[in-house]
N, C-alpha and C positions, 0 to 999 in steps of 0.2 A: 745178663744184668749189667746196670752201666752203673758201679759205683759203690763203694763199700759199705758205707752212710744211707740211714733212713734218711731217704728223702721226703718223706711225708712231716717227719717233725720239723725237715727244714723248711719247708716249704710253709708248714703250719704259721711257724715264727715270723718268718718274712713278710709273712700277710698281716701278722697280727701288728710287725714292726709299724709299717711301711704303711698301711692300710691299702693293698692292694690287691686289686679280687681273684682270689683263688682261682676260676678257673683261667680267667691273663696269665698269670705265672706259669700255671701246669705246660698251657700250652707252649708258653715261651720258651719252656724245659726242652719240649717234646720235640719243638722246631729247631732248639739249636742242636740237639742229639742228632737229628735225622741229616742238618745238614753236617755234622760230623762222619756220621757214617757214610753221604756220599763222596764226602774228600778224600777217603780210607778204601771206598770198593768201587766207586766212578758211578755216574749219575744215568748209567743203562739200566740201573737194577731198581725194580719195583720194591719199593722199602716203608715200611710201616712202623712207626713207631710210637707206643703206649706206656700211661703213666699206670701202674697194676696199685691202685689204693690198696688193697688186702695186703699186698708186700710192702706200700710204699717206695716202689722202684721203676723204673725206665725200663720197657720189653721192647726187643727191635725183632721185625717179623720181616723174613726176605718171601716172596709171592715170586711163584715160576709158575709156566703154561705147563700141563704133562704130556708127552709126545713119545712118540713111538722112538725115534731115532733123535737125539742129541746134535743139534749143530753149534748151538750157543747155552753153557756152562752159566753164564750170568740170567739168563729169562728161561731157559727151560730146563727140565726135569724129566729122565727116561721115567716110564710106566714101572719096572722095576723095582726103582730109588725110593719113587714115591711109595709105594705102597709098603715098605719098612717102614715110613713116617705113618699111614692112614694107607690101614688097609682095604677098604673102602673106595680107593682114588683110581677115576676113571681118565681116558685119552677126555683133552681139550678143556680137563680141569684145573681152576689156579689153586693152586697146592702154598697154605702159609708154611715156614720153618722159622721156628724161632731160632735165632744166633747166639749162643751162649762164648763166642770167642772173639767176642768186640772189646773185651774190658781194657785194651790197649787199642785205644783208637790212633797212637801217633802223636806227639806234641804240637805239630800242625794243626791236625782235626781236633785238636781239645783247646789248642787257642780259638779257631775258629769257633767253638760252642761256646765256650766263657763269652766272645765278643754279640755272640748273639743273646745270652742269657742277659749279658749286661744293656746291652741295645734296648730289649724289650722290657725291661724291666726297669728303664727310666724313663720309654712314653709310656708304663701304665704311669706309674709315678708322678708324670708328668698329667695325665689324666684325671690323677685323684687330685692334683693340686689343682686344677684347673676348676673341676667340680665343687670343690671345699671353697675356694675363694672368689668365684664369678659372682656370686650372688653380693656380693662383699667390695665390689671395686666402686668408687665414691665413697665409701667411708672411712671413719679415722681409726685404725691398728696400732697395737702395742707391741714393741720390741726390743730385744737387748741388742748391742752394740756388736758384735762379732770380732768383725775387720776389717781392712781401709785397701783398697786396692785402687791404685792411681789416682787417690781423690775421692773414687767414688764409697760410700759408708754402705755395707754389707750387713743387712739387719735378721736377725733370726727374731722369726714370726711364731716359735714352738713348733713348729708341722716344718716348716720349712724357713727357707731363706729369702728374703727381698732386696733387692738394690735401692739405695739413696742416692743417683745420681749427685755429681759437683755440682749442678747447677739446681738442683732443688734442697738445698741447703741451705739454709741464713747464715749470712757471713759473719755478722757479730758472733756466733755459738762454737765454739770446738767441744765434740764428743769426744771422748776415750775407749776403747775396750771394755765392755762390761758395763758402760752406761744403757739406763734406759731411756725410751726414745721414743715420740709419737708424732704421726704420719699419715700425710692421706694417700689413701690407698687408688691412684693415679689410672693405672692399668692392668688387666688381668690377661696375660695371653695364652691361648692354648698350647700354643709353640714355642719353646725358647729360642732366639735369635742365634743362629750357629755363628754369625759372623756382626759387627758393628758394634757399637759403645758398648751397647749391653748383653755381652754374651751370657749363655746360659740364663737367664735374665727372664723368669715370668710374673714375677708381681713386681712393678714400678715403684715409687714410692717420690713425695714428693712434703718438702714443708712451707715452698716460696710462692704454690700457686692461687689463685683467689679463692678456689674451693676451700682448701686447707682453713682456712679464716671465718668463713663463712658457716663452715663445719662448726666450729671449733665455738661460736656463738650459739649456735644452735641448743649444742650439749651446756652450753651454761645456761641460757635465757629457754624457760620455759612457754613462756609465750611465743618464742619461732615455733618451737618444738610441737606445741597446740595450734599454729596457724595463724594464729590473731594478729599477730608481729610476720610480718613479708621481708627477706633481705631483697632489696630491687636491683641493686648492683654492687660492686664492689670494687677496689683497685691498689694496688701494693708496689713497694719497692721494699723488699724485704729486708728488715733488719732496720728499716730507718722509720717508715710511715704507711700509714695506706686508709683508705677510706672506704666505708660503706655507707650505704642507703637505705632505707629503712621505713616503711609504713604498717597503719594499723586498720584493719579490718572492721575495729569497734572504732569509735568516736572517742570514750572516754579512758581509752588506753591509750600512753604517751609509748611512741618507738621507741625513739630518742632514749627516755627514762626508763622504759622496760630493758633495755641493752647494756645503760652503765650501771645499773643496779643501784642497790643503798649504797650510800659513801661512794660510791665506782664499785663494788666488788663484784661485779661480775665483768665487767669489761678490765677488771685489774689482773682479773684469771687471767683472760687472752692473752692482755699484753704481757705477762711473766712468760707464758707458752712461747709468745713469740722473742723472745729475749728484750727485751724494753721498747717494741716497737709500737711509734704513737699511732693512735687509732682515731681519729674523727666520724663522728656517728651523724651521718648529715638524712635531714627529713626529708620523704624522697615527694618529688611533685609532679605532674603529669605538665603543668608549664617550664618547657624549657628555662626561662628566665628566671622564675622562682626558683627552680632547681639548681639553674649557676650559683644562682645568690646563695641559696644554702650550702650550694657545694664549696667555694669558695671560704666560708667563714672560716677564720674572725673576722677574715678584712669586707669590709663596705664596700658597697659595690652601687656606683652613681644611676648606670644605664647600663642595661643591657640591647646592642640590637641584632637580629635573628636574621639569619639567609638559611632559610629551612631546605631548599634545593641541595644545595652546597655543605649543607650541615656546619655551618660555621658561626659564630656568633662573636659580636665584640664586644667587650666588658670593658666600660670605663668607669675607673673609680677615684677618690680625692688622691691626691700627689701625695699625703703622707700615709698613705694605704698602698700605694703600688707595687715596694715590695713584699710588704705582708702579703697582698695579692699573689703575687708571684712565687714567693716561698723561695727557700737557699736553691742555688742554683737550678729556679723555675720548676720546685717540685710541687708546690702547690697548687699551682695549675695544669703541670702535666697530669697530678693524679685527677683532678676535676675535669679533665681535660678523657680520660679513660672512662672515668664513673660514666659522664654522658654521652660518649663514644660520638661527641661532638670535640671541631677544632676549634678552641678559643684561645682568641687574643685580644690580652688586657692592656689596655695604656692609658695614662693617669688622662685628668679630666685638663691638664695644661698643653697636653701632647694633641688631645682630641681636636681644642680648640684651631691648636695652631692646622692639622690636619683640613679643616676646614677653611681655609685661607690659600687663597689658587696662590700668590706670593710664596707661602710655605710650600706649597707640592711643585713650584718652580724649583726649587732648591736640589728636592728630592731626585730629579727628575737627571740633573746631575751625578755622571757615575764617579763611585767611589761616594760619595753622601748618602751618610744612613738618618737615622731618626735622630741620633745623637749629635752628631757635629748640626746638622739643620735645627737641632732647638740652640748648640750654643752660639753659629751662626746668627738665626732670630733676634736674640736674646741682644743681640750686640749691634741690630740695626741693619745687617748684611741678610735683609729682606727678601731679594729676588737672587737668581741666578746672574743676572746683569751685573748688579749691587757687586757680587763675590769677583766675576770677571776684572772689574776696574777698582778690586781692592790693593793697595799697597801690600807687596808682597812680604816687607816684614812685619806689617802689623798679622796679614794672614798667618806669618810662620809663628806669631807669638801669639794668636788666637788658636790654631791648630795645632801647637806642636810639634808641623812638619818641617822638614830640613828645604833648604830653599828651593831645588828640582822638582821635590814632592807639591810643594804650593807651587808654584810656577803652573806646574800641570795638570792640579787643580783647576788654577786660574784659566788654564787653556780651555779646559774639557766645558768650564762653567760658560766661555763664549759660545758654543757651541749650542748651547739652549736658549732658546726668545723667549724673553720673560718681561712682565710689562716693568713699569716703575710701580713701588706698592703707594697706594693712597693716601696711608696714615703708617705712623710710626705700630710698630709693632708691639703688644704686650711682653716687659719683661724689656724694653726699650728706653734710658729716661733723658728725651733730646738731643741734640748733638752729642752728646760725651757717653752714648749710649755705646758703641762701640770702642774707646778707649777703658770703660770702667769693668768692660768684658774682658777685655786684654789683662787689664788688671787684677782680675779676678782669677781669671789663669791663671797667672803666672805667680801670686799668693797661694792657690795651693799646688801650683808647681813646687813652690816652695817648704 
């Protein structure tokens, strides 16, 4: 017998713990014993080893050939020997003995079994989780707060544990220990990662990604939840804003309205879930351009035009809309910009114009001149390329703000380009004193 302890009770409990299926364990038992006992008597001898439910115990059976004459003690058994065990045992028969003198396998061979009992007994474990939560990865989980291990937020799921990745976290939020916490349940692996970010690591978790949002509407607005209501896309910078898209199957169901609820309260859920982050609920349209323009709102939008190849589109809208368009540092169009998994770029309907002026894309054409210096350029009568070349170099240094080498070599690079003379004075130009009243104007809010 290997072991003082009913091992049936323990065995009973650990299953009942753990939820793992009885006969995984037994045999996990059986297997680390067996390689116990051949650490202890060496891996020549035929060894059998059984879990006896009636006892509740571990039997180890050594099996030898019977033979007339003995030359190997470890696989054979004289005709003799044997028949003191089974009086019955003929030559060429394998004769079982049970061992009753194992119960000291060696400190060796009893770490070796614990290492196997523990091994097996964390891919069944790992099995059961696998099972319990496959079916479950895309949706939103509840959990308490654990622990914090490099950043990463350590979630217990009741059954087990989940990872919160750093980077699936909203930065406005700090948890604590013992907070509870919800989460979209990102990945389910059968395998826990022995090595990489996520060690030991089988359910992911994640609160920054679009699904999470998207989710997270669903469980408020009954109408996703019934079908009638479509989310069509979405897009996030978590913690700050993000957008979705939104259609209706019926006619006389509002997205839009079905989403923000009475008063907002249901899109007021989300945005608390997400810790204050705004949410724009934009109506989704199978035309591109219509689609910009909603995706874009509040700001106005002049023109749209489309390079369907390219996936690119350009949005021109009025000058005092352009950076409403563009949103604090261009996030209003980056996430519009995602929603349509098209590239857009907006520029006011002043910038368009000049755009369209071969004079203005002479400018351009010019290195080191972006969109900016070429409208205050413009703006000041310094119409062509040419225009810039044979400008005075302090008026350029006080038009551009550059130190005198930098314009100097402006001035250089600008001969370098053949550009006509322009035809008329430019918009944003008024007569002669057009370029003096630009200098001046610099250099006031230089001031």
């Amino acid at each position: 017998m290997v072991g003082a302890e009913n091992l049936k009770r323990i065995v009973d409990q650990i299953c009942r713990d753990k939820g793992i299926d009885r006969a995984l364990l037994i045999d996990a038992i059986e297997e680390a014993v067996r390689s116990a006992v051949r650490k202890k008597f060496g891996n020549r001898r035929e060894i059998e080893v059984q879990f006896n439910e009636d006892l509740g115990e571990i039997e180890v059976f050594q099996y030898r050939t019977v033979v007339d004459e003995v030359f190997d003690e470890e696989t054979e058994i004289s005709l003799e020997d044997a028949r003191r065990l089974d009086p019955d045992a003929e030559i060429d028969d394998d004769l079982g003995e049970k061992l009753d003198n194992i119960a000291d396998l060696g400190r060796i061979a009893a770490q070796s079994a614990k290492q196997v009992i523990i091994h097996r007994m964390r891919d069944a474990e790992r099995d059961v989780i696998y099972e319990m939560y496959r079916d479950r990865e895309g949706s939103i989980v509840n959990g308490i707060v654990q622990r914090f291990e490099r950043g990463d937020m350590i979630i217990n799921l009741g059954r087990t544990d989940a990872i919160l990745p750093r980077e699936g976290q909203i930065p406005k939020r700090s948890y604590k220990q013992g907070d509870r916490i919800r989460a979209y349940l990102q990945e389910v692996r059968r395998e826990a990662r022995e090595s990489g970010k996520f060690r030991d690591a089988q359910l992911i978790l994640s609160r920054t990604c679009n699904e999470f949002l998207i989710k997270l509407f669903e469980m408020e607005v009954p109408e996703i939840a019934e079908g009638i209501v479509k989310i069509m896309g979405a897009s996030r910078e978590p913690g700050f804003r993000a957008k979705i898209a939104v259609s209706s199957i019926e006619s006389d169901v509002d997205p839009v309205g079905a989403c923000v609820g009475l008063k907002g309260s249901r899109v007021q859920n989300v945005v608390q879930e997400l810790q204050g982050e705004r949410i724009d609920i934009v109506p989704w349209s199978p035309d591109p351009a219509k689609y910009v323009y909603n995706a874009l709102a509040p700001a106005e939008v002049s023109m749209v035009i489309i390079e369907d190849e390219r996936k690119t589109m350009l949005v021109v809208v009025p000058d005092d809309q352009l950076s409403l368009a563009i949103g604090r540092q261009g996030q209003n169009v980056r996430l519009a910009s995602r929603l349509l998994n098209w590239k857009i770029d907006v520029k006011s309907e002043s910038r368009y114009a000049n755009l369209e002026n071969n004079d203005y894309r002479s400018l351009l054409e010019v290195d080191e001149v972006d969109e900016g210096l070429a409208d205050r350029l413009f703006a000041a009568g310094i119409a062509t390329a040419g225009r810039l070349a044979g400008m005075e170099t302090e008026k350029l240094m006080a038009l551009t703000r550059l130190d005198e080498a930098k314009a100097k070599a402006l001035k250089e690079k600008a001969a370098l380009v053949q550009s006509p003379e322009p035809s008329e004075v430019p918009a944003g130009a008024v007569g002669e004193n057009a370029e003096t009243d630009a200098i001046n104007a610099s250099e006031d809010g230089a001031a």
